[in-house]
N, C-alpha and C positions, 0 to 999 in steps of 0.2 A: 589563854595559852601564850602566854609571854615568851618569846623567845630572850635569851642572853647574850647582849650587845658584844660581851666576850666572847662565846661557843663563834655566835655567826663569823667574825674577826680571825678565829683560832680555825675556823672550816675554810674561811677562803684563802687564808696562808695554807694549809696544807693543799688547795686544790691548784694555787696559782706553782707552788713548787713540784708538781706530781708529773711527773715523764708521759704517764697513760695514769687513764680514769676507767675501773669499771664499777659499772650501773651491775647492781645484783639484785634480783628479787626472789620470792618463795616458788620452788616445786608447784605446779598445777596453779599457775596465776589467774587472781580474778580480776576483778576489771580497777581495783584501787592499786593492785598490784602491777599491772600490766600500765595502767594510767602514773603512777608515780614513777615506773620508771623509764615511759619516755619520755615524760614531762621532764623528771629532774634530768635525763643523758642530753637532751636537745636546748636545754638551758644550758646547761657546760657549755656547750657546744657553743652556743652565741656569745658568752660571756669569755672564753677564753679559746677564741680562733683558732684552727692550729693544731689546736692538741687533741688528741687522738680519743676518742671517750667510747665504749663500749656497750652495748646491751645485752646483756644476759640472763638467762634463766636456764635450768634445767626441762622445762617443758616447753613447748613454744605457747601463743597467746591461743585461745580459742578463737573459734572464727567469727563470734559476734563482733570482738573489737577489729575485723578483719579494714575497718572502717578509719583506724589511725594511723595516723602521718609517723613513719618512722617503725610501722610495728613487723616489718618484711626485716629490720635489720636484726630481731632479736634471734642469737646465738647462744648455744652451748659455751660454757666459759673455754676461755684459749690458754695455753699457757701462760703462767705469768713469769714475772720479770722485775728484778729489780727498779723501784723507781716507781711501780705502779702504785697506786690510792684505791680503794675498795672503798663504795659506797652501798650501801646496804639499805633495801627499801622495802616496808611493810614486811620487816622482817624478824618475828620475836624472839624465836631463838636460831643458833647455829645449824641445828637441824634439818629445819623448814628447809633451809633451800637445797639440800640434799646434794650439797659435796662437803660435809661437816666430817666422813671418814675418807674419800677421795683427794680431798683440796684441806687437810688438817691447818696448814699455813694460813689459809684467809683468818684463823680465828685464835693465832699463836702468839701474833702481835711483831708477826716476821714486817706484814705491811702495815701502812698509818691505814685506817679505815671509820668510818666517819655513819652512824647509823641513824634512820629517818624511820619513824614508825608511833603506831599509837594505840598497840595492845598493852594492856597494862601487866601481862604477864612475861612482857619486854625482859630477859635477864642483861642490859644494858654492855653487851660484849665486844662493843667496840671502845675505839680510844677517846671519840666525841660522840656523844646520843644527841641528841635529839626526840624522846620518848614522850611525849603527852597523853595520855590516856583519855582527854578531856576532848580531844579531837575527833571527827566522829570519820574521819580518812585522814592514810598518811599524804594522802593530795592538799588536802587542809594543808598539811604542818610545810609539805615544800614551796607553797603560796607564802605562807607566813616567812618561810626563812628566804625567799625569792626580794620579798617586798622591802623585810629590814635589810638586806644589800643592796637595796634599789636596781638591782636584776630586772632589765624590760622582758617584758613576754608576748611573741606574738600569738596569731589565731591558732597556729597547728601545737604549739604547746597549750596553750590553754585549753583547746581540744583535749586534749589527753588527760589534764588534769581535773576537765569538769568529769572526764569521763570517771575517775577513780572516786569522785565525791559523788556523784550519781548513783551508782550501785550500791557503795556502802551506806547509803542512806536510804534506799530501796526507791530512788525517785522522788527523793524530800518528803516521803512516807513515816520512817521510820522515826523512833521516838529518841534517836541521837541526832535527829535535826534541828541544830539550835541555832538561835537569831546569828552567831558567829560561822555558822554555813550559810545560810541567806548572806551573807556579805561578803564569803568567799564564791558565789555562785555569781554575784551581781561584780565585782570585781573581776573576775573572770570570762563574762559575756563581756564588761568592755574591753576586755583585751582582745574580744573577736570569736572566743570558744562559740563553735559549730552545735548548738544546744540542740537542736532539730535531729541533726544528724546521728548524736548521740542517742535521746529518746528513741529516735527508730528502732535503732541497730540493737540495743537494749533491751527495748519494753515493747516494741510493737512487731518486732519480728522474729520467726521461729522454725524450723525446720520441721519438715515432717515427723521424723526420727525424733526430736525432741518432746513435742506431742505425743508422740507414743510412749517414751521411756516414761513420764510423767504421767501420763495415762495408768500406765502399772503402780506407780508412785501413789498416786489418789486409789487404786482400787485395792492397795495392797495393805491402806490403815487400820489398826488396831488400838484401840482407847484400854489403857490399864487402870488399873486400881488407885495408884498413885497421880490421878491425871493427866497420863502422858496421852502422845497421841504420836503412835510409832508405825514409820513403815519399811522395809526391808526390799534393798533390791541385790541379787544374785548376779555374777557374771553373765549365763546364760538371758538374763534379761535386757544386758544392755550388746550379747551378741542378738538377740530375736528383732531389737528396736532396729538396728543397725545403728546406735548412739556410743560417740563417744563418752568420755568419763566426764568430762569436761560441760556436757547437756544437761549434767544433775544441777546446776549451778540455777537457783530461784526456784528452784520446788519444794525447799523445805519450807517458805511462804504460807505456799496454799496449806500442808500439811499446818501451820503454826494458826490456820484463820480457825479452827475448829472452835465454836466458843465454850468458855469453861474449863477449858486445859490450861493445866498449870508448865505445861514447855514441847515442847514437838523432839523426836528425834527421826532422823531418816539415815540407817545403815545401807552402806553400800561396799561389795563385795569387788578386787579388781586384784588380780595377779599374786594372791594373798595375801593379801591385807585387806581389812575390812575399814571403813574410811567410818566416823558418825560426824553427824551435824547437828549440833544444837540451836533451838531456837525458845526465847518465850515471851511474851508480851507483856507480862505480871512484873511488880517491883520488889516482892519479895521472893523471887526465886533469881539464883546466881547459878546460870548454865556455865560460867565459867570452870565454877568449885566442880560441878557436876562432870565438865571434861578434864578435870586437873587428878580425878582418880583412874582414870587412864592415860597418865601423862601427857594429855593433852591440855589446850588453855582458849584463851580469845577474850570473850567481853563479858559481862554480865546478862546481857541478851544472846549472844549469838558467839556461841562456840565451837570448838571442834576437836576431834582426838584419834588418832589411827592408831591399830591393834596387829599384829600376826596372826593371822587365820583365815577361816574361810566360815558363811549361816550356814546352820542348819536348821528347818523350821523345825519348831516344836508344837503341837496338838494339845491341848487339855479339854478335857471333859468332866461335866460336874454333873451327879444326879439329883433331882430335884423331886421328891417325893410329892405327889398329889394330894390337895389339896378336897374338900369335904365337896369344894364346888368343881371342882374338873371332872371330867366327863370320864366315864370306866371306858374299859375294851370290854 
């Protein structure tokens, strides 16, 4: 993941000239989303005193990351204003962050805007990317472009952005963990990142409510013919849980440990739209392509795709004629 001595040069000109900075990440952030972008607003911050730098998203953080320095600031975007810089984080298309018909300007080229991200279905729509595919979090790649500016980082940033490499790697699990996260992980504990604190708040702790919703999740699986291994959750399910939407986040996991399945999917149903999450463990299956025919996208392992509608189950039944050795009535 080479950064370009030029891009990094041509980003901190536009940051050092920018009146305001806002930090923008995806609709319904996960923890690489919510981790890159207080990491990258509280770097600004240190590095150019003074100026005013923003956190935003359309949703706020869920309450796992309720545990990060700086995550009470994130906001609903403000109006903007001449003068301001738009930084875009784990963010692949205009879409995602869902003021692409609202906020049409962020992506007109009315603002300079500067994007950090490392889905490979990235449509590179700002004026300077930053896009690596090869990165297994956009936390990675703001480490990497923190370091070629020689940007110091304390503990409560590094906090944040161990946080966004932790999750997308499922806890240095996941088979995008390569010896180049092992050394943004060990670069990042010495900068002070709170590792402990993260593991907790991530993998060892869970709400009732979310035990439950995933309880439905596991008893709700279906194996297809094609080797999937699908399971369906309905509005009504996540009002019975008491879980927000936000709770699904690591249960497509368990759905993906089935063994033998060629990818997992876990549909989930919320104010009309149906959400899917793809997952699979195999090297020759690309859940990307899989979510790209419902215009959705993400990685080869782990994807996603939202639709208009609402499930409805379907029932099949097949007769199985008796065999010489089955027993009569």
């Amino acid at each position: 993941m080479p950064i370009s001595v030029q891009d990094t040069k041509k980003a901190q000109t536009i940051l050092e000239k920018a009146q305001r900075i806002i930090c923008l990440c995806h609709r319904n952030p996960d923890g690489d989303a919510v981790g890159s972008l207080l990491g990258m607003g509280m770097l600004l911050e240190s590095v150019f005193p003074g100026k005013q730098v923003l956190f935003c998203c359309k949703d706020p953080a869920p309450d796992t990351f309720s545990i990060l320095p700086g995550v009470q600031r994130m906001q609903e975007l403000p109006e903007l204003y001449n003068g301001d810089t738009i930084v875009f984080l784990d963010c692949a298309e205009p879409k995602l962050t869902d003021f692409h018909e609202t906020h049409p300007q962020l992506f007109d080229k009315t603002y300079l805007t500067i994007n950090f991200d490392h889905h490979p279905t990235n449509a590179k729509f700002a004026d300077l990317n930053f896009i690596f595919p090869d990165a297994a979090s956009t936390c990675e790649i703001v480490v990497e472009f923190a370091d070629a500016l020689g940007w110091e980082m304390d503990s409560d940033i590094a906090t944040c952005l161990l946080t966004g490499v932790y999750t997308d790697t499922g806890g240095l699990l996941h088979s995008n963990t390569t010896a180049k996260v092992y050394r943004t992980v060990a670069r990042l504990l010495r900068a002070g990142a709170r590792k402990q604190a993260v593991v907790t708040a991530v993998f060892r702790t869970a709400k009732m409510s979310t035990l439950k919703l995933w309880g439905r999740v596991l008893e709700k699986i279906t194996l297809t013919e094609e080797g999937g291994a699908i399971s369906a959750l309905t509005q009504g399910d996540f009002r019975a849980t008491g879980a927000a939407y936000s709770e699904l986040t690591g249960a497509i996991d368990y759905v993906n440990a089935i063994p033998g399945m060629r990818f997992s999917l876990i549909l989930s149903e919320r104010d009309g739209i149906v959400k899917g999450s793809l997952r699979t463990l195999r090297d020759d299956v690309d859940v990307a392509k899989m979510a790209s025919k419902f215009s959705g996208g993400g990685h080869r392992k782990a994807a996603g795709f939202s639709l208009p509608g609402t499930l409805q189950p379907e029932v099949r039944w097949k007769v199985v004629e008796p065999t010489a050795d089955s027993p009569s009535s």
